[in-house]
C-alpha atoms as one frame of an Amber mdcrd trajectory, in Angstrom:
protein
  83.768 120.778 131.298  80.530 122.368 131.517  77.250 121.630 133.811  74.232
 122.057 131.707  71.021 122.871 132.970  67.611 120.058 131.274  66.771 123.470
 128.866  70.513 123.957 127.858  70.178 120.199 126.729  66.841 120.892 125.167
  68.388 123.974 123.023  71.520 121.957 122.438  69.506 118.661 120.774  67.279
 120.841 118.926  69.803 122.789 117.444  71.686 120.027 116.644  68.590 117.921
 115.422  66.673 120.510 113.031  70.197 122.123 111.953  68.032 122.859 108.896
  66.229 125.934 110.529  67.763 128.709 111.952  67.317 129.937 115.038  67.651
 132.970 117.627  66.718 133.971 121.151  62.910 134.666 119.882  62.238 131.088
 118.307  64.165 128.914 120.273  61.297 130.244 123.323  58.897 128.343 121.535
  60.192 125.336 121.207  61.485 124.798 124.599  59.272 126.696 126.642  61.451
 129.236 128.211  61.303 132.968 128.335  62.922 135.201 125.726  65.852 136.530
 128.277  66.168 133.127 129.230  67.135 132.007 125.823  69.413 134.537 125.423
  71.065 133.734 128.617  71.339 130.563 127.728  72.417 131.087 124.516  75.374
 133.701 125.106  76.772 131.336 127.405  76.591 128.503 125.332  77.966 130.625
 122.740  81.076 132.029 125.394  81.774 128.348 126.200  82.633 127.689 122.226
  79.524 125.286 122.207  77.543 127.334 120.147  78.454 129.261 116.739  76.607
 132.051 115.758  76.062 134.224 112.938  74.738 137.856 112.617  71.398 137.909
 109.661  70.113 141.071 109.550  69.286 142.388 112.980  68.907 139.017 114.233
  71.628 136.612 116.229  71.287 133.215 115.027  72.718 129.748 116.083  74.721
 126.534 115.354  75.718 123.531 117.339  79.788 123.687 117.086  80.408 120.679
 115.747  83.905 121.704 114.612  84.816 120.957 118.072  85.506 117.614 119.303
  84.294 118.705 123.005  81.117 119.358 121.385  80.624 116.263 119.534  81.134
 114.215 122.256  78.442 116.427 124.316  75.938 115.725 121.907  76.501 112.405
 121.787  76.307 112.039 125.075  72.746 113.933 124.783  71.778 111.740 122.268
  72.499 108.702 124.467  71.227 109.994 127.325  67.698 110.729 125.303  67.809
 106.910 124.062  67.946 105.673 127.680  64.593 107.736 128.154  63.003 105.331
 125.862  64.295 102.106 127.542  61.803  99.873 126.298  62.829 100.434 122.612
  66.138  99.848 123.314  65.394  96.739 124.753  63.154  95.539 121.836  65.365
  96.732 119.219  68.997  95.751 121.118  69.816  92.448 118.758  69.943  95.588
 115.701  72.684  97.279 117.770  75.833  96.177 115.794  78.798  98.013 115.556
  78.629 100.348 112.288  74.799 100.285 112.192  72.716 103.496 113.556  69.370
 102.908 114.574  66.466 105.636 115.405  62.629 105.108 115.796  60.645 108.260
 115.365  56.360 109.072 114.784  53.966 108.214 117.208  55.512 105.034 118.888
  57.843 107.701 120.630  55.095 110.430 121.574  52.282 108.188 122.588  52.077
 104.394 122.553  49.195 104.086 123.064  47.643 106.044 120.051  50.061 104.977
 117.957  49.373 102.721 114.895  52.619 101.652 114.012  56.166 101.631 114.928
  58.781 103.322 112.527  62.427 102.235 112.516  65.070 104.064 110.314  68.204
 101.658 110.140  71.750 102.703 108.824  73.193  99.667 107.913  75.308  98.134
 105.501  74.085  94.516 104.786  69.954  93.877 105.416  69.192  89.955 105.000
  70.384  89.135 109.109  68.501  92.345 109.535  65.363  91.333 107.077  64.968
  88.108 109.394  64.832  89.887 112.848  62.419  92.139 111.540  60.434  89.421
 109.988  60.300  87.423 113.518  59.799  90.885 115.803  56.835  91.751 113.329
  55.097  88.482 114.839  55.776  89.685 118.437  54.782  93.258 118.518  51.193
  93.928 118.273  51.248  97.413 115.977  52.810  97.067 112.638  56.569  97.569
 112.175  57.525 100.173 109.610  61.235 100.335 108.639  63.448 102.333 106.343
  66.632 100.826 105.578  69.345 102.426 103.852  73.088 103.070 103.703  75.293
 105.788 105.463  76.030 107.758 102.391  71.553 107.737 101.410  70.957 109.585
 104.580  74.255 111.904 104.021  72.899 112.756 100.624  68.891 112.907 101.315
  69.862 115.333 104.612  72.396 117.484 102.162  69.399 117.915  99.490  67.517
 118.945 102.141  65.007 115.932 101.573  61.639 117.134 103.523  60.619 113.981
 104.876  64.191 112.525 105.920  64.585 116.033 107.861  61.544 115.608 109.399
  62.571 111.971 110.695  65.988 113.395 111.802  64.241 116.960 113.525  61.755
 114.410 115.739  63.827 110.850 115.876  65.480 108.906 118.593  68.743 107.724
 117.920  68.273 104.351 119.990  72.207 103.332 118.533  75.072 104.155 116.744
  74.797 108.067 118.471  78.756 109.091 117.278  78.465 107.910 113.872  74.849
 109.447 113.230  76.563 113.044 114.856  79.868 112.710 112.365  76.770 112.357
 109.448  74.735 115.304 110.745  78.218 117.471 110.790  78.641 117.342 107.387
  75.611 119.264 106.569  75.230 121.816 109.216  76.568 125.455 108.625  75.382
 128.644 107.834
């Protein structure tokens, strides 16, 4: 077991979530905010705890999530989760979508800022959509900004995140996962190596 500090869970997540980059000690700084010898702190131990996988380009050290490793699976679903329950009030609206097998996330500017937002995007994993279609249908009459959804199956996100689809990596490098965290990581696992 390992206690991780709020910027090892901020390097871990983004890792995981925009697998398609790669990064080292000097770019991970800018996206969390942290010195360069604090990234590389962070990052050797993450790396010396099995958590991390890394890979030698050049002169440059760069990084993976482990998601070989069960331990680390379960971490970063547990990071997910943890991130959903920072956005309560969506997982409240949303909880009658949260059915066993689905995965939901909501990404855009609902998530950033409310207020300036002028809609609300949903991305739903899901097998069947006409139980789904209705509660959509009826929330759409509640919520006062406009409800945009994506619906698709497990294997349409496997395949659009293997091509490297821009716009479905974008979703996945900035979303929420507000349900269905363990199934959504064993999806994102089978695309992320070097």
């Amino acid at each position: 077991m390992i206690s991780l500090t709020q910027k090892e869970r901020d390097i871990l997540l983004r890792l995981f979530k925009d697998f398609s980059s790669f990064y080292n000690a000097n770019n991970i700084t800018k996206v969390v905010q942290i010195s360069h010898v604090g990234a590389q702190k962070i990052l050797k131990k993450l790396r010396r705890a099995n958590i991390l996988i890394s890979k030698t380009i050049g002169k440059g050290i760069f990084y993976k999530v482990n998601l070989e490793n069960d331990y680390v699976r379960q971490l970063i679903t547990f990071l997910l989760a943890h991130e959903a329950n920072n956005h309560i009030r969506w997982k409240e609206e949303f909880k009658e979508l949260f059915v066993q097998g689905r995965i939901i996330l909501i990404y855009g500017s609902a998530i950033r800022n409310y207020s300036q937002a002028k809609d609300i995007d949903l991305m739903l994993v899901l097998k069947e959509t006409e139980r789904v279609d209705a509660f959509l249908k009826k929330k759409q009459t509640i919520l006062p900004k406009k409800l945009h959804t994506i619906k698709l199956r497990k294997k349409d996100l496997l395949n659009n995140v293997k091509n490297r689809n821009e716009s479905m990596i974008e979703i996945v490098k900035n979303a929420v996962v507000l349900f269905g965290q363990e199934q959504y990581v064993q999806i994102i696992k089978n695309v992320t190596s070097f």
